[in-house]
PDB file of N, CA, C and O in Angstrom:
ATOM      1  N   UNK A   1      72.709  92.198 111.741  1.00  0.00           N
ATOM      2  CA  UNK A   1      71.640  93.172 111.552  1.00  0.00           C
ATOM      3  C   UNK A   1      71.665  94.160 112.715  1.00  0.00           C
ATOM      4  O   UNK A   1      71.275  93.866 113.845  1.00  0.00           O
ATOM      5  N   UNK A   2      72.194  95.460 112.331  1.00  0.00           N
ATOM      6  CA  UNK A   2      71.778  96.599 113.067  1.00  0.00           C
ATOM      7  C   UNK A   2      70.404  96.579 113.693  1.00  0.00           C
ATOM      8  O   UNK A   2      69.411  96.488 112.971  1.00  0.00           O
ATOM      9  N   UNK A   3      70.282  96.678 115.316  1.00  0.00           N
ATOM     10  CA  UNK A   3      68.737  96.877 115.636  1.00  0.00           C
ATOM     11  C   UNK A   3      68.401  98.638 116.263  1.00  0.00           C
ATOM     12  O   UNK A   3      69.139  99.600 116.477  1.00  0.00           O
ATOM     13  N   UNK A   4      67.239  98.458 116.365  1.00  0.00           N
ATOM     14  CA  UNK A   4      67.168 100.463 116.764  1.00  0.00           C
ATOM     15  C   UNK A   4      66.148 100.169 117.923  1.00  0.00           C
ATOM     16  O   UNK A   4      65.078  99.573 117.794  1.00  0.00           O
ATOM     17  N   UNK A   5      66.793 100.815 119.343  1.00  0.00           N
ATOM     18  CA  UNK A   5      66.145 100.614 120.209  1.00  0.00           C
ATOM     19  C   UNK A   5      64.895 101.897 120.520  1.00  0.00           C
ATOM     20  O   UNK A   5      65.194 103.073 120.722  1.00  0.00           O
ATOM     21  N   UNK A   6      63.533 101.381 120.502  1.00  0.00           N
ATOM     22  CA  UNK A   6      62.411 101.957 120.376  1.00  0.00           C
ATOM     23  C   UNK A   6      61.844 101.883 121.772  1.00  0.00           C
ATOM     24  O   UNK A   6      61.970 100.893 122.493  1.00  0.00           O
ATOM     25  N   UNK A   7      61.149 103.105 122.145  1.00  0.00           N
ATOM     26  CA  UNK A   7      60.350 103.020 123.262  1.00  0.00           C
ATOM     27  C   UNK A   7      58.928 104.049 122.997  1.00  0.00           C
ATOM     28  O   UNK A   7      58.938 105.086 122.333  1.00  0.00           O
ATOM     29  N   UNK A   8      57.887 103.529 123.616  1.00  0.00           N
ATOM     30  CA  UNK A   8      56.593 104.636 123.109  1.00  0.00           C
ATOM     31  C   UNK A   8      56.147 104.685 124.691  1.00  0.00           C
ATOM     32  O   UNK A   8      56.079 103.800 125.544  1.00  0.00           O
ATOM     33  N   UNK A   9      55.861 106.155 124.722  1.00  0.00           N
ATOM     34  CA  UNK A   9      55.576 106.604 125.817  1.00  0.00           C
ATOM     35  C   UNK A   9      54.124 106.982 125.996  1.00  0.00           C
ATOM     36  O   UNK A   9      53.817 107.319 124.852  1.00  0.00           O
ATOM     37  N   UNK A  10      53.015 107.133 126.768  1.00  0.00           N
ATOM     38  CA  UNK A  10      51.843 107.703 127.050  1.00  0.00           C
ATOM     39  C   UNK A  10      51.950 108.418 128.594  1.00  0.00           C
ATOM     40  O   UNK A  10      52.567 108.092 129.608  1.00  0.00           O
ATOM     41  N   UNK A  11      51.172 109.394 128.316  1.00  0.00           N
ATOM     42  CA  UNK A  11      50.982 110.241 130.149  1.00  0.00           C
ATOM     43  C   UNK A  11      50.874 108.946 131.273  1.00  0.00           C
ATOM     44  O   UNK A  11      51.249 109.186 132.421  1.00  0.00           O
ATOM     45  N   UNK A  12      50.483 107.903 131.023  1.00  0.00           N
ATOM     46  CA  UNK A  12      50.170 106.690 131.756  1.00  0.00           C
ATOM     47  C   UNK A  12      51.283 106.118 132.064  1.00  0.00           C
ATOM     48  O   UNK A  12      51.732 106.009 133.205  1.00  0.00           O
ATOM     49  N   UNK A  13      51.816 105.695 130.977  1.00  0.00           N
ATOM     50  CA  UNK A  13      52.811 104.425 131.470  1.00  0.00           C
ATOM     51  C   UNK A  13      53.735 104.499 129.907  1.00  0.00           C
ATOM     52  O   UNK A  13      53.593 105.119 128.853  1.00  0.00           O
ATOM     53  N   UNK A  14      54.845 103.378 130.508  1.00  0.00           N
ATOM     54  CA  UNK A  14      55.755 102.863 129.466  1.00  0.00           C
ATOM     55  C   UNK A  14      54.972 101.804 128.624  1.00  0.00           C
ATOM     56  O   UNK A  14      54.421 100.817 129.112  1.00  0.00           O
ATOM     57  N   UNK A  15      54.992 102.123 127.333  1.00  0.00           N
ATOM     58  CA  UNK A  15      53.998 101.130 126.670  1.00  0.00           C
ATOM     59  C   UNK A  15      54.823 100.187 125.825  1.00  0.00           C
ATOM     60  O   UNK A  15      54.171  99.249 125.366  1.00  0.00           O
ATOM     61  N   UNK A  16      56.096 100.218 125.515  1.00  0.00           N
ATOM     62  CA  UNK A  16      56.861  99.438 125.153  1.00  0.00           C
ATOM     63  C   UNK A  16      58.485 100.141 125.267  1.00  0.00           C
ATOM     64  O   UNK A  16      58.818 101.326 125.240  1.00  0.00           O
ATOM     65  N   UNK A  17      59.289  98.929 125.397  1.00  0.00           N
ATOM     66  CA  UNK A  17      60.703  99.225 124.808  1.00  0.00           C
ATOM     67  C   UNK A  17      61.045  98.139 124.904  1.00  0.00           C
ATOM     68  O   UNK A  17      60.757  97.178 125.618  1.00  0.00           O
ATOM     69  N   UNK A  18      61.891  98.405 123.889  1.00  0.00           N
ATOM     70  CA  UNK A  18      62.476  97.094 122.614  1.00  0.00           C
ATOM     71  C   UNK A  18      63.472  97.077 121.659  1.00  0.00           C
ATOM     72  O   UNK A  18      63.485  98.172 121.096  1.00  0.00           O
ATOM     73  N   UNK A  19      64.248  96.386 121.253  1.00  0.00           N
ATOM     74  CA  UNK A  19      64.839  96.619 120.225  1.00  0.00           C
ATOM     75  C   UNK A  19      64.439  95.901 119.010  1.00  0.00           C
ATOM     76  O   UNK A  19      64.311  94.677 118.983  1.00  0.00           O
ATOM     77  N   UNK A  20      64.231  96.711 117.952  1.00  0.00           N
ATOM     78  CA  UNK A  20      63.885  96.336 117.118  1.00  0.00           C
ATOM     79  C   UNK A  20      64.458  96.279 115.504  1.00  0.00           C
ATOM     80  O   UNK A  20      65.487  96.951 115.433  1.00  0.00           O
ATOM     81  N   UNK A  21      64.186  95.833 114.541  1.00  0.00           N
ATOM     82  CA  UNK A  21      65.024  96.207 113.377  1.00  0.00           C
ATOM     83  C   UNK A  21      63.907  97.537 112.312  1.00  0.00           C
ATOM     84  O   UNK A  21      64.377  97.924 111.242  1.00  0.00           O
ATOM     85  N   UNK A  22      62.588  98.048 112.756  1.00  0.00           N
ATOM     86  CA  UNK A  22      62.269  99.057 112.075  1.00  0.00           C
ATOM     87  C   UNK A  22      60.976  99.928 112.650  1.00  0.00           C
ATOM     88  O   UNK A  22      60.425  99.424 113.629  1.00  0.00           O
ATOM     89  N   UNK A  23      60.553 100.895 112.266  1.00  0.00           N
ATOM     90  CA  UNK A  23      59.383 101.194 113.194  1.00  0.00           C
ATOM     91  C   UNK A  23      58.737 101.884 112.024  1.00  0.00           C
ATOM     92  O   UNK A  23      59.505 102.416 111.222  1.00  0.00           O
ATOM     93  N   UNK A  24      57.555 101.951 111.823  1.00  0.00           N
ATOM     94  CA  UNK A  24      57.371 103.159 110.888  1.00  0.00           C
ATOM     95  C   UNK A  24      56.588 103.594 111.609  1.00  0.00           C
ATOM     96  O   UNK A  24      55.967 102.781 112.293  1.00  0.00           O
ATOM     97  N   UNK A  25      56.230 105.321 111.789  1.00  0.00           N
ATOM     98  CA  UNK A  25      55.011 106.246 111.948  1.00  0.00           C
ATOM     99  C   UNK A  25      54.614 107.128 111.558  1.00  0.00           C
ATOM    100  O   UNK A  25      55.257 107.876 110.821  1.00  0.00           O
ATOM    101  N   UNK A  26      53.208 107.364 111.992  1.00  0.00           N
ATOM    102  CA  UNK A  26      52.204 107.938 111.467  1.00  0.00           C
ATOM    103  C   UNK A  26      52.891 109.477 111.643  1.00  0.00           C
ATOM    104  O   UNK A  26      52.977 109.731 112.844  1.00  0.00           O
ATOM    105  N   UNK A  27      53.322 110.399 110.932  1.00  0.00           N
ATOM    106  CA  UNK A  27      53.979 111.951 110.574  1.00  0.00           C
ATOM    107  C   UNK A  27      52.777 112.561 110.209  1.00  0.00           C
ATOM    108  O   UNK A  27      52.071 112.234 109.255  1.00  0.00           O
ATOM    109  N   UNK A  28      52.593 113.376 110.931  1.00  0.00           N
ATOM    110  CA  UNK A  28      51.627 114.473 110.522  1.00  0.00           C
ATOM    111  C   UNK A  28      51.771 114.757 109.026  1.00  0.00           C
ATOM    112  O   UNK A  28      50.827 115.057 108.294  1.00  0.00           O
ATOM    113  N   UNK A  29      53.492 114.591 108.510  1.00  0.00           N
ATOM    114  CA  UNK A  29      53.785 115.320 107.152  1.00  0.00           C
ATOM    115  C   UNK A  29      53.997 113.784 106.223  1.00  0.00           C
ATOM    116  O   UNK A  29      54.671 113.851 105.195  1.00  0.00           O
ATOM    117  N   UNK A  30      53.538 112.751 106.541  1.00  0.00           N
ATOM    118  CA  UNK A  30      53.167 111.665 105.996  1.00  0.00           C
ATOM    119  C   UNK A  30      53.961 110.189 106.748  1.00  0.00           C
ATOM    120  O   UNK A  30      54.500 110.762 107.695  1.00  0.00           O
ATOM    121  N   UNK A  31      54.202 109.279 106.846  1.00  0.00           N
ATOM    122  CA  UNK A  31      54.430 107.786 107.453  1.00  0.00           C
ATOM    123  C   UNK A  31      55.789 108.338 107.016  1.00  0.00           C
ATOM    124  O   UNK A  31      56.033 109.061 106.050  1.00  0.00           O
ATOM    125  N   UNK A  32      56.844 107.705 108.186  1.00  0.00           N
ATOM    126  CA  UNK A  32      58.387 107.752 107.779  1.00  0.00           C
ATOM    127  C   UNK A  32      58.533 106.281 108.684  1.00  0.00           C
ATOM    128  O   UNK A  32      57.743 105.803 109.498  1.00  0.00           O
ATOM    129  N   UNK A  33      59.781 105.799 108.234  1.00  0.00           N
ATOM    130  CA  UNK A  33      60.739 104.332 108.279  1.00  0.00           C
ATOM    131  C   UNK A  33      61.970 105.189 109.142  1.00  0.00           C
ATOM    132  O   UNK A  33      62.665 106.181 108.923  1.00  0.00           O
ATOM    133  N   UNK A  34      61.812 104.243 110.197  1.00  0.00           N
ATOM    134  CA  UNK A  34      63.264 104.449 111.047  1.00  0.00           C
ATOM    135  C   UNK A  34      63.713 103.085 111.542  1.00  0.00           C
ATOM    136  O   UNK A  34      63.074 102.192 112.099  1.00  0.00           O
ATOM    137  N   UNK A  35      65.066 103.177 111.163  1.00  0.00           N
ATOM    138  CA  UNK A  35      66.442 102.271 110.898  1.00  0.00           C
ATOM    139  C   UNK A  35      67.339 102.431 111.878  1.00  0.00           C
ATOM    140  O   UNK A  35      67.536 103.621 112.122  1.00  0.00           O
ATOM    141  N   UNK A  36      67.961 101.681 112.534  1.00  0.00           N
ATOM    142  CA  UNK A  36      69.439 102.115 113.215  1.00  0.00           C
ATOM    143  C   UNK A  36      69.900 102.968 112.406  1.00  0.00           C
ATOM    144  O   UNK A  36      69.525 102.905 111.236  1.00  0.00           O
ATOM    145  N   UNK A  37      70.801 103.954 112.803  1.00  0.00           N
ATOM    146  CA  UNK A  37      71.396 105.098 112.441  1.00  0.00           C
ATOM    147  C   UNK A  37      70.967 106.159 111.294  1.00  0.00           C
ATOM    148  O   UNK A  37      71.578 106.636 110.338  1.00  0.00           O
ATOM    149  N   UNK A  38      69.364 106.357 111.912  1.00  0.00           N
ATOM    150  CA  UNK A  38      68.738 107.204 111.084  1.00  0.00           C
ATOM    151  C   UNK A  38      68.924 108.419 111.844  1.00  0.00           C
ATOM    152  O   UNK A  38      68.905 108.556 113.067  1.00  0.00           O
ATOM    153  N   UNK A  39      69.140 109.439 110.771  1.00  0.00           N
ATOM    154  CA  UNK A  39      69.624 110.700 111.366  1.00  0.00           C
ATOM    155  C   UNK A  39      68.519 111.886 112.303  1.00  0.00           C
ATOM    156  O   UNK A  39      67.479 112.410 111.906  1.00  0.00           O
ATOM    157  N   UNK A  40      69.053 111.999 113.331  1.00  0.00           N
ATOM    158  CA  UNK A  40      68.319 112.605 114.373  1.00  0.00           C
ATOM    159  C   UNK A  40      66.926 113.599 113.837  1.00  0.00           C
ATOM    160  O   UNK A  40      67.073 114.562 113.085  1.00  0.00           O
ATOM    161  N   UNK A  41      65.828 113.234 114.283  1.00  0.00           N
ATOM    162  CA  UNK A  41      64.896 114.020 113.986  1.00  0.00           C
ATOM    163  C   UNK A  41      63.882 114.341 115.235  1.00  0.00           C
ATOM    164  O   UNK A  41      63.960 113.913 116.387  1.00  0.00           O
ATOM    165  N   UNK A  42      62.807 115.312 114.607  1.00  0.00           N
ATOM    166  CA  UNK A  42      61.713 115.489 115.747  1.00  0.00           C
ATOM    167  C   UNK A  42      60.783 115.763 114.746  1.00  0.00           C
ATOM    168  O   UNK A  42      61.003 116.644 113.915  1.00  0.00           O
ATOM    169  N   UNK A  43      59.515 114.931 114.745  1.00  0.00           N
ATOM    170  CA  UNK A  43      57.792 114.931 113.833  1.00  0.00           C
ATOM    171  C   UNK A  43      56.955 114.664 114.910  1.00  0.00           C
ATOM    172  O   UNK A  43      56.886 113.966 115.921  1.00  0.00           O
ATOM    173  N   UNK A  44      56.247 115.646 114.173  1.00  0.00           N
ATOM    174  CA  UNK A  44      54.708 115.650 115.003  1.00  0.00           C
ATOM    175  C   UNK A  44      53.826 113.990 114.925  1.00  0.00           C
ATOM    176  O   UNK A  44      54.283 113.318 114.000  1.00  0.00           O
ATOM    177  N   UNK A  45      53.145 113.558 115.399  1.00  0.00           N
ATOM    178  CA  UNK A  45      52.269 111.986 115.668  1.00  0.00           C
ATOM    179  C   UNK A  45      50.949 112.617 114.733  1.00  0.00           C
ATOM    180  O   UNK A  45      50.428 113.700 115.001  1.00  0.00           O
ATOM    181  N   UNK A  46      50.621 111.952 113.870  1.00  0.00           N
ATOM    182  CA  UNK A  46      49.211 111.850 113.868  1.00  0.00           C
ATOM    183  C   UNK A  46      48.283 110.991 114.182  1.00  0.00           C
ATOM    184  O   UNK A  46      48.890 109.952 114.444  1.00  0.00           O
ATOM    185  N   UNK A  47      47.003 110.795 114.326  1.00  0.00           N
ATOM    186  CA  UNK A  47      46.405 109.525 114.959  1.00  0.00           C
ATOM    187  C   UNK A  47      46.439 108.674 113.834  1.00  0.00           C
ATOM    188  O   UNK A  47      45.909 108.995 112.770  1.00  0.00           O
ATOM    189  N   UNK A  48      47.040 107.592 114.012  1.00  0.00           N
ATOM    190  CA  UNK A  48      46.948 106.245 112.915  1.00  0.00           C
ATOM    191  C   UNK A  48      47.583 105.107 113.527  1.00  0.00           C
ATOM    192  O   UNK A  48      47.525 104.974 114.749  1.00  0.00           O
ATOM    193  N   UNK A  49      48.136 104.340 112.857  1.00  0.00           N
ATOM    194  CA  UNK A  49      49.030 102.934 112.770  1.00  0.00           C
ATOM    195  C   UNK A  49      50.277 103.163 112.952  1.00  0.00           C
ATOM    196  O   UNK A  49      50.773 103.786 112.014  1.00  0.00           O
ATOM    197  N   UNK A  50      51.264 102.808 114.117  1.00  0.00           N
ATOM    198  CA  UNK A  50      52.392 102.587 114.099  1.00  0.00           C
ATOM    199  C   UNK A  50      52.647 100.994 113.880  1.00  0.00           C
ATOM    200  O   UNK A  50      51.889 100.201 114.441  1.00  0.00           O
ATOM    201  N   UNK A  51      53.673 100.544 113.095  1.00  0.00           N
ATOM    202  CA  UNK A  51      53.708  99.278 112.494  1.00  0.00           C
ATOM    203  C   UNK A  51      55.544  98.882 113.302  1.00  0.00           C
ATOM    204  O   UNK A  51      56.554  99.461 112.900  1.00  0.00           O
ATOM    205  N   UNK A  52      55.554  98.231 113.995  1.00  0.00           N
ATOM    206  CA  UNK A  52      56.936  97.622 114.478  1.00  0.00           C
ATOM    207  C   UNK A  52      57.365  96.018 113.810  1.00  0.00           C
ATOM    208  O   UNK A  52      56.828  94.919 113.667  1.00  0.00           O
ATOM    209  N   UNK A  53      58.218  96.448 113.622  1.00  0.00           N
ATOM    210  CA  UNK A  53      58.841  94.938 112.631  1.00  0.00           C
ATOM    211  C   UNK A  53      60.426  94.644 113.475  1.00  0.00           C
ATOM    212  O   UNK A  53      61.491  95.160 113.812  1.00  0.00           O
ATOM    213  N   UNK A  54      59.483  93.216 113.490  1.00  0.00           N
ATOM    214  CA  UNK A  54      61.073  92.537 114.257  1.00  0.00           C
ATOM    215  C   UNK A  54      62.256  91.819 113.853  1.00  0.00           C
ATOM    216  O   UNK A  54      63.043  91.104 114.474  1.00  0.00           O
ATOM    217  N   UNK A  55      62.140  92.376 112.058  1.00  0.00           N
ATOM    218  CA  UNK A  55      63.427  91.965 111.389  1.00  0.00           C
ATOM    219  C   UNK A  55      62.733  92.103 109.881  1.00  0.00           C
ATOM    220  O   UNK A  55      61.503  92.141 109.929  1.00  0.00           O
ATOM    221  N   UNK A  56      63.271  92.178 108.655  1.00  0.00           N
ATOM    222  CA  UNK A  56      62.821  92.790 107.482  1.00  0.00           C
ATOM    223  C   UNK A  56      61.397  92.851 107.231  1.00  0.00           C
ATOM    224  O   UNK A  56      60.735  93.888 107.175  1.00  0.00           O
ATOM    225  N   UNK A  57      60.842  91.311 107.039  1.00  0.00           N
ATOM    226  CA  UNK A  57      59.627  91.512 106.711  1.00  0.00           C
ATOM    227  C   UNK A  57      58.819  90.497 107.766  1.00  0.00           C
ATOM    228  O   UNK A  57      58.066  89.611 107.365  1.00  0.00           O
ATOM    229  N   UNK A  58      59.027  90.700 108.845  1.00  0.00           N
ATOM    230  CA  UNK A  58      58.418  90.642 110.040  1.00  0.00           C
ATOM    231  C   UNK A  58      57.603  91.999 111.010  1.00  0.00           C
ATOM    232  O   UNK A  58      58.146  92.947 111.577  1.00  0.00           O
ATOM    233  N   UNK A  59      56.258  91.674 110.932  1.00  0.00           N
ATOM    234  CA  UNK A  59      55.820  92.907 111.523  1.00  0.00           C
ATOM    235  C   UNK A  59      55.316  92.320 113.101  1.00  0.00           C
ATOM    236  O   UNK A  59      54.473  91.422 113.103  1.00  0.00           O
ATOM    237  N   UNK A  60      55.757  92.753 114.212  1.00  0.00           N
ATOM    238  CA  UNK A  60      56.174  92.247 115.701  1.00  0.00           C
ATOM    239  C   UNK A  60      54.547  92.499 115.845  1.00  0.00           C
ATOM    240  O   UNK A  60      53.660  91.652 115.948  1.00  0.00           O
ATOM    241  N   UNK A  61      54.419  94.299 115.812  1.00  0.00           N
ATOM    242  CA  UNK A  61      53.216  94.898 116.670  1.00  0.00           C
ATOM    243  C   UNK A  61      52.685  95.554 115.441  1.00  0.00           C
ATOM    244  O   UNK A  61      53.255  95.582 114.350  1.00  0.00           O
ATOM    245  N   UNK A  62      51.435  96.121 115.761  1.00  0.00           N
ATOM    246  CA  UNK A  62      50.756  97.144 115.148  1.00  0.00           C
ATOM    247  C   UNK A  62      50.045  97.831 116.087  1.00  0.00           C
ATOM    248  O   UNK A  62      49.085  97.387 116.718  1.00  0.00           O
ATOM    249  N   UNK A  63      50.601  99.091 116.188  1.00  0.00           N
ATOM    250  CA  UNK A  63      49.604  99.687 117.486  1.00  0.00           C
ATOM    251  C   UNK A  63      49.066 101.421 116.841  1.00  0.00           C
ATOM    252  O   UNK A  63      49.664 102.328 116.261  1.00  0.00           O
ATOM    253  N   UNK A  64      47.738 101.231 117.292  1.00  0.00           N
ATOM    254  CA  UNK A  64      46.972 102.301 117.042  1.00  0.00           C
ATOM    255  C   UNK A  64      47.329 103.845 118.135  1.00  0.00           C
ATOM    256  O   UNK A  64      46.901 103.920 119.287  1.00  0.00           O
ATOM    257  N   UNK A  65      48.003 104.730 117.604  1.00  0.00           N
ATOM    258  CA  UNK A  65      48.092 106.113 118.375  1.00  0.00           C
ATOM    259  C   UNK A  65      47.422 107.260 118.004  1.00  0.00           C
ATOM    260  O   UNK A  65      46.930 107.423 116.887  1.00  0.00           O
ATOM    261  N   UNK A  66      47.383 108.192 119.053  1.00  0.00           N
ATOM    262  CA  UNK A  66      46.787 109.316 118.908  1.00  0.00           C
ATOM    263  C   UNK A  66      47.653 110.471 119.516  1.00  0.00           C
ATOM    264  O   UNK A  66      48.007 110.583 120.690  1.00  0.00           O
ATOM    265  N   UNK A  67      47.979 111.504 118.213  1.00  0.00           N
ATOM    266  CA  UNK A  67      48.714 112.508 118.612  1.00  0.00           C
ATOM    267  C   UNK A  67      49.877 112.185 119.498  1.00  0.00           C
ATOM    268  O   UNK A  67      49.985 111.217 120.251  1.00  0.00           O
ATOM    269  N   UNK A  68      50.584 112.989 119.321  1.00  0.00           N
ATOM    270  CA  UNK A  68      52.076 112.912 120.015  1.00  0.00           C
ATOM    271  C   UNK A  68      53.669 113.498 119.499  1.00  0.00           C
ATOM    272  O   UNK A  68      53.687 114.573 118.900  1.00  0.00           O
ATOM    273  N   UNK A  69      54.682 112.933 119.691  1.00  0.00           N
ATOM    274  CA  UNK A  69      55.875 113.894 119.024  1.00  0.00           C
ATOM    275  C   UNK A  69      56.576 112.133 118.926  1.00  0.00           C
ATOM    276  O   UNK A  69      56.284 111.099 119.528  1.00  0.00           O
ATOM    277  N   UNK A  70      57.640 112.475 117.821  1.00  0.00           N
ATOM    278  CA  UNK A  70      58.440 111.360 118.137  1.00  0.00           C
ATOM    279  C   UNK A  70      60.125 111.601 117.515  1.00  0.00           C
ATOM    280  O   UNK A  70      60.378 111.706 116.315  1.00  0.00           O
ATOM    281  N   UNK A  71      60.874 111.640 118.318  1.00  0.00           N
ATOM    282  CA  UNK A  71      61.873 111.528 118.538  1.00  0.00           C
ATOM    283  C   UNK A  71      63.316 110.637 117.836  1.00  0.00           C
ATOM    284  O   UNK A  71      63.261 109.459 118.189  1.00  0.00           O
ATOM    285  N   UNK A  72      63.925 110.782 117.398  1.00  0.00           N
ATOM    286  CA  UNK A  72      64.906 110.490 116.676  1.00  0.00           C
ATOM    287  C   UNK A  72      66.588 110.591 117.243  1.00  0.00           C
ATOM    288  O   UNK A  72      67.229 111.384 116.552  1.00  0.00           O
ATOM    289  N   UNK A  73      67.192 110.108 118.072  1.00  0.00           N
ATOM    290  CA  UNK A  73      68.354 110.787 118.600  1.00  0.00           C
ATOM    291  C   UNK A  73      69.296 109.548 117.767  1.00  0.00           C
ATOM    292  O   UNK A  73      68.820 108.877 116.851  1.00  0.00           O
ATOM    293  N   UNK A  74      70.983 109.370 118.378  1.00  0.00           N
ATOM    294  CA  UNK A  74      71.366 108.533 118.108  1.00  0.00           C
ATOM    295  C   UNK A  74      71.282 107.369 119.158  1.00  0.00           C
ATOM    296  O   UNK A  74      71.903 106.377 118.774  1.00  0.00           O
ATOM    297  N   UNK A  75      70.588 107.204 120.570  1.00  0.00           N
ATOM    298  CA  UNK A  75      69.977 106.157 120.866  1.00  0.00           C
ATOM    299  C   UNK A  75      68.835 105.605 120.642  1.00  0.00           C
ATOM    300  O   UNK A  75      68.447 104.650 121.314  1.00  0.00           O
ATOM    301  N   UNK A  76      68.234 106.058 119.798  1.00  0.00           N
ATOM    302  CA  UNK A  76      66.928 105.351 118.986  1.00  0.00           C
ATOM    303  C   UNK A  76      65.949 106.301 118.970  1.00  0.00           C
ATOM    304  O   UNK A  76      66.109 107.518 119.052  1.00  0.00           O
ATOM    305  N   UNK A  77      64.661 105.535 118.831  1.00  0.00           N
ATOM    306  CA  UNK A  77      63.549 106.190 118.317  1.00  0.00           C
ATOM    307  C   UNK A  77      62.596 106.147 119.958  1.00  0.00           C
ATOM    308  O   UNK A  77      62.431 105.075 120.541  1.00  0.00           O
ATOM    309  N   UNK A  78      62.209 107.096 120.355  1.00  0.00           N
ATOM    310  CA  UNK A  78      61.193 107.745 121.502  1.00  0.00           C
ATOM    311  C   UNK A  78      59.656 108.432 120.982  1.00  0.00           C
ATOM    312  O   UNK A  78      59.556 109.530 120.435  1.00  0.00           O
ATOM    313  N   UNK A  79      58.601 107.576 121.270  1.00  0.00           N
ATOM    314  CA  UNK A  79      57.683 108.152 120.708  1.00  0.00           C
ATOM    315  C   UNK A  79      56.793 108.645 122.259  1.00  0.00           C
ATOM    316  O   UNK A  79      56.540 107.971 123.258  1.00  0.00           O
ATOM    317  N   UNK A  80      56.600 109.532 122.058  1.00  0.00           N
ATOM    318  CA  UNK A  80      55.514 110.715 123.107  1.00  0.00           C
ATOM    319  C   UNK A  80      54.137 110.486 122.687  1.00  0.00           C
ATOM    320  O   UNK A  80      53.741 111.316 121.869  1.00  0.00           O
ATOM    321  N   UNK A  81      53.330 109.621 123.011  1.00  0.00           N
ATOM    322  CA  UNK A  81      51.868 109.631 122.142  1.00  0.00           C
ATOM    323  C   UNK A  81      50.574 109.719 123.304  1.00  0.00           C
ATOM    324  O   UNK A  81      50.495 109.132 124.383  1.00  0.00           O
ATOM    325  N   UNK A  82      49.884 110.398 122.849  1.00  0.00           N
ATOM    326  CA  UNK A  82      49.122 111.031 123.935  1.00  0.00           C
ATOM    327  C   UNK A  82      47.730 109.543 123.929  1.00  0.00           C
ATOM    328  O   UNK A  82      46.681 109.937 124.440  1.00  0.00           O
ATOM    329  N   UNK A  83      47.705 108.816 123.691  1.00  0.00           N
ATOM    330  CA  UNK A  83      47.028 107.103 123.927  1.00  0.00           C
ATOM    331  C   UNK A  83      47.986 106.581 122.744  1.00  0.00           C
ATOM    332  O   UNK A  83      48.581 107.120 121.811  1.00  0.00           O
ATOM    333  N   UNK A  84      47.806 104.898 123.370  1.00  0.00           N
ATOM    334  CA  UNK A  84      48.115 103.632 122.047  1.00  0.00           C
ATOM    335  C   UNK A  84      47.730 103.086 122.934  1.00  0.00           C
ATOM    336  O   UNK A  84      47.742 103.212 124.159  1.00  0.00           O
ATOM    337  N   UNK A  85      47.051 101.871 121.596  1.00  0.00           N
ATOM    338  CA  UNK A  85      46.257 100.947 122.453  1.00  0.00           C
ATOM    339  C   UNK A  85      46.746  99.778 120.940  1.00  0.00           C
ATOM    340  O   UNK A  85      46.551 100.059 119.758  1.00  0.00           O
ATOM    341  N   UNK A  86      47.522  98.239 121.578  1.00  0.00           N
ATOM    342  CA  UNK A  86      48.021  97.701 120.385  1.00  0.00           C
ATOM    343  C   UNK A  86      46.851  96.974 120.215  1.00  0.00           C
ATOM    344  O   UNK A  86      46.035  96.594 121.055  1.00  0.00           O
ATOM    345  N   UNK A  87      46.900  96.749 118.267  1.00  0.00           N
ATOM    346  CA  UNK A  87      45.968  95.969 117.142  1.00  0.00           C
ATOM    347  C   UNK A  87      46.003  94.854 117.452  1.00  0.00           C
ATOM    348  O   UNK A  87      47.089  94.440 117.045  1.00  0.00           O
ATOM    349  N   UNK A  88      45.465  94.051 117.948  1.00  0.00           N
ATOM    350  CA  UNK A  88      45.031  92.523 117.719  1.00  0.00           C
ATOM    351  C   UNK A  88      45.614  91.936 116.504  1.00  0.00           C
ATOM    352  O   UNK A  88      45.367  90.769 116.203  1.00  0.00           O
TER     353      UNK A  88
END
C-alpha cells in the first residue's frame, strides 16, 4: 500500500506529520480525497472536518479546521490552516 505523507500546518505550530494512506478536505469548491500520487494541486480550506485514515477504512484523526490553503505536490499533501483543533 502506497502511503501519502501529510503534514497540517497553523501560524502556531506543526500540528501533525505523518504518513498516511488518505486525507480528505474540506475545499471551498467541495471535500476532495488525496491518495499517493495524486496529481499536484492548490484549494482553498474551508472551515469543516478534515478526516485522516490510516489505511482503507480506517479513520486515524478527525480534526476540525478553519480556513487555509492546501497543497498537493509530489511529496504529499501540506495543509496551511489558519486553527485545527482535533475531534475527540
Amino acid at each position: 500500500m502506497a502511503t501519502l505523507h501529510f503534514e497540517l500546518v497553523t501560524p502556531e505550530k506543526l500540528v501533525r506529520s505523518d504518513e498516511v494512506y488518505m486525507v480528505v478536505v474540506p475545499g471551498t469548491e467541495g471535500d476532495f480525497g488525496v491518495l499517493a500520487g495524486h496529481a499536484p494541486l492548490m484549494a482553498t480550506v474551508r472551515d469543516g472536518e478534515l478526516v485522516v485514515y490510516a489505511s482503507e477504512n480506517n479513520v486515524s484523526a478527525r480534526i476540525r479546521v478553519e480556513g487555509g490553503f492546501a497543497e498537493v505536490t509530489p511529496e504529499g499533501l501540506t495543509v496551511l490552516a489558519e486553527r485545527a483543533e482535533t475531534l475527540a
